[in-house]
N, C-alpha and C positions, 0 to 999 in steps of 0.2 A: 648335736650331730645325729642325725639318720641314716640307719644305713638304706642303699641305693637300692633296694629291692621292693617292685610294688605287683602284687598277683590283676589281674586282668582276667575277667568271666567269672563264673562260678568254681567255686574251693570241691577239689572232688570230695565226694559224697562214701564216708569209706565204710565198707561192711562190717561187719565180725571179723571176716578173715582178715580184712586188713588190718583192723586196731589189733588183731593177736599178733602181725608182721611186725607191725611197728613194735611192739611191747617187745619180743625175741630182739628186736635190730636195737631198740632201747636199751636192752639188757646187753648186748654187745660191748655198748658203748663205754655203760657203766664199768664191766670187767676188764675193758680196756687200761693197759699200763699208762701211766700220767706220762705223756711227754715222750708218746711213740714216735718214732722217727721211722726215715725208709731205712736206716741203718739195719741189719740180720745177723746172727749169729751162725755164721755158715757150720752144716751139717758135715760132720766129718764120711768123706767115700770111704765108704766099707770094700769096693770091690769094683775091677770091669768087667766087662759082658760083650761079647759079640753077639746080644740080642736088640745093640739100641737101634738098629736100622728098623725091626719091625715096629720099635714105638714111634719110631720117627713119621712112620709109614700113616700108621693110626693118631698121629698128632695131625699131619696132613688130612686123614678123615675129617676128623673132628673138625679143623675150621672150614669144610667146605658144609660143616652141618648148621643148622642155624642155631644162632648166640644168645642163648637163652637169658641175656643180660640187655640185649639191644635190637632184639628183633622176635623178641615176646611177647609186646603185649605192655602192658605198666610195670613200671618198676619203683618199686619205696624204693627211699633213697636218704641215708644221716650223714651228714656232714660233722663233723666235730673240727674246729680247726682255735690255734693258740701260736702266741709269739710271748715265746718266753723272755726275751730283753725287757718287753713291758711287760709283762705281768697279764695280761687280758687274754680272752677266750670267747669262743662262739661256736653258736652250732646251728643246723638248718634241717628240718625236718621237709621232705615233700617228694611229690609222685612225680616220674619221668614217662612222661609218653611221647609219643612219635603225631607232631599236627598234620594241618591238613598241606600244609609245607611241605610237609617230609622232613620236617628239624625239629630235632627236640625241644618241648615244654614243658616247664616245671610249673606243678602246682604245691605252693608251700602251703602246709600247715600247720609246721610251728617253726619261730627263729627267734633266738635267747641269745646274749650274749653283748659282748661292748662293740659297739659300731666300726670303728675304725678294724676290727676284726672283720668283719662283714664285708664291708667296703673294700680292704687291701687285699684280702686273703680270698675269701670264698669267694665273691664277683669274678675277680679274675681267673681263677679257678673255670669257674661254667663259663668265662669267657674264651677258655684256654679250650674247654672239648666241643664251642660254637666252632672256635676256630680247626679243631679236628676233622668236627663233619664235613668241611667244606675240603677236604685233603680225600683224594681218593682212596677204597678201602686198600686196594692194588696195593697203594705203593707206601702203605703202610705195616699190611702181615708182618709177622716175622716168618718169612717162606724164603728156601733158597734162592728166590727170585732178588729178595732185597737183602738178605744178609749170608755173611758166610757165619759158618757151624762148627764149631769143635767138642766132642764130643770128651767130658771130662770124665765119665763114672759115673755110679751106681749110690742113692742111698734110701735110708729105711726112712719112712715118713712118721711111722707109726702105723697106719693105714696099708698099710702095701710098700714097694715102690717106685722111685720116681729117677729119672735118666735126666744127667744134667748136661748141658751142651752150651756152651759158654756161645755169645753172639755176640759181634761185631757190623756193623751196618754195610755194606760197599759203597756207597755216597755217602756222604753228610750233608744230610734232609729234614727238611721240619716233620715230626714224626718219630723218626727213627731213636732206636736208645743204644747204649753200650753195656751188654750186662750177663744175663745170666736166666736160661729155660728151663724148668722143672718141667720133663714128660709123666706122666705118669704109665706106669706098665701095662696096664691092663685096658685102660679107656683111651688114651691118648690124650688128655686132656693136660692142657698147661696148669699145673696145680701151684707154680709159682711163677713168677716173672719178675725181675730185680734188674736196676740197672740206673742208668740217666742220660736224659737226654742229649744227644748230642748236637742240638740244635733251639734254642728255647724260642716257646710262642713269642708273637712281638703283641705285646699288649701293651699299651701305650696310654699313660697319663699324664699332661700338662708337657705332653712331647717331652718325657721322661719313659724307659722303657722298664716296668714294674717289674717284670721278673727277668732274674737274671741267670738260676739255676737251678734244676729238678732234679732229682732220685728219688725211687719208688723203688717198694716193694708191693707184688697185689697177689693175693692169694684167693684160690677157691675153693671152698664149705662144701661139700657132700652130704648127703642125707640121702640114704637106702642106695646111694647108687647115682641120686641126681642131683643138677648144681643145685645147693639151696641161697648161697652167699656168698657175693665177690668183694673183698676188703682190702681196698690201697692205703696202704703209710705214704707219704709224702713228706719230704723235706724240701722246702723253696725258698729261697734267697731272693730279696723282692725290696724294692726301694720305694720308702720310705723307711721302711717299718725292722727291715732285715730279716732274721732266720723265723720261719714259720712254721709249721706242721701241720700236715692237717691229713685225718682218717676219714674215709669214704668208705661207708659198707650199702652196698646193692644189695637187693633180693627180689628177684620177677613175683608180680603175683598172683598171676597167671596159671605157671606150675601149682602154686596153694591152693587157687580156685579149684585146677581140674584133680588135683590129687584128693578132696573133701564131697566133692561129687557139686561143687556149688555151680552157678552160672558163670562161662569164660569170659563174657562180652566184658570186656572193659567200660567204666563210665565213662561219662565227657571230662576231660581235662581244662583247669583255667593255665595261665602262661603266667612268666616269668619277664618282666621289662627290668633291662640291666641298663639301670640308670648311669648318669656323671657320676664320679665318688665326689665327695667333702676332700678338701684340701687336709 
């Protein structure tokens, strides 16, 4: 069995800076705890504040600024993903750029791992943020437009801190989750977001519908002050195969370029064809 992933054009071409990306994102992976789940160990509130309106204020900033994760420029990209009932594991190394579509293309450069991993898990997966891009950004925010907000307290991140505010959706829409906002105090930046879907992609094999349940947590990495790295746990209940997991750590590499003083122009990117799976 093969898994359903074949690249199309040329493999990008990666610098210095990129192989030292990949090496940190590598090294992520490896420190990674075995068998991460979206599961979190909630931080105990130290305290309230009648100061979360202003972070709330500057979380609103922040997403009208642009996403240094999807509207950057290339982004490495590791997948790790495992189904502990069988035993097997996989992973997916490769750059995310924005074609000449306007939809994302992945160009792999490396994929390890048992097929059937490949195929039930990670497939679906970029099938599941194919099917995002085509959902307006609108009406996916987390902005009082689409959810209501409660405002639970205050805690220490280690770094600063961070204003939590529990969300609930107002519809139930593909997109939307039930869960939980870390603001941060200082920048506004969502430096967690935990929850699950209340609505799951229909990703559909042998008119079987493969997944049936999501929770995530996804966190953001700082370095001197800017994003360096966005890392989701994932838990997904998916048919055939049942409970899955799987860690996705981003890193634009764009900000690396312009931070080293190197050239910003991105190369050309090859694509990603998401093949049938194997039965």
């Amino acid at each position: 069995m093969t898994a359903p992933l074949s690249c199309t054009g040329r493999l990008y071409r990666a610098d210095s800076c990129f192989r030292d990306t990949l090496a940190i994102i590598g090294l992520l992976v490896l420190l990674m705890p075995g068998g991460a789940s979206a599961q979190h160990i909630p931080t105990p509130i130290i305290q309230t504040t009648t100061n979360e309106s202003i972070a709330f204020a500057r979380y609103i900033a922040w997403l009208h600024a642009r996403d240094p994760f999807t509207e950057s420029g290339p982004v490495a990209l590791a997948i790790t993903a495992s189904v502990p009932g069988l035993n097997k594991q996989g992973s997916l190394l490769a750059i995310r750029d924005v074609g000449e579509s306007e939809r994302s293309e992945y160009a792999i450069t490396e994929q390890q791992g048992d097929s059937i991993v490949l195929a039930r898990v990670i497939v679906p997966y970029l099938e599941a943020q194919r099917q995002a891009e085509d959902l307006p950004l609108s009406s996916v925010l987390i902005t009082p437009h689409n959810y209501k907000f409660h405002f639970a307290g205050i805690v220490d991140t280690g770094d600063g801190a961070a204003y939590i505010f529990q969300i609930a959706p107002k519809k139930r829409r593909a997109g939307l989750i039930r869960g939980e906002l870390w603001i941060d105090s200082m920048t506004g930046a969502p430096v967690l977001v935990t929850g699950q879907f209340v609505k799951t992609p229909s990703i559909s094999k042998s008119g079987i519908n493969v997944v049936r349940e999501i929770t995530f947590v996804r966190e953001i990495t700082f370095v001197d002050g800017h994003p360096f790295a966005r890392t989701t746990h994932m838990s997904i209940q998916t048919r055939p195969v049942g409970h899955a997991n799987l860690t996705i750590i981003e890193s634009p590499l764009s900000s690396d370029l312009e931070s080293t003083g190197g050239a910003t122009t991105a190369p050309s990117t090859g694509s990603v064809t998401l093949g049938p799976t194997s039965p």
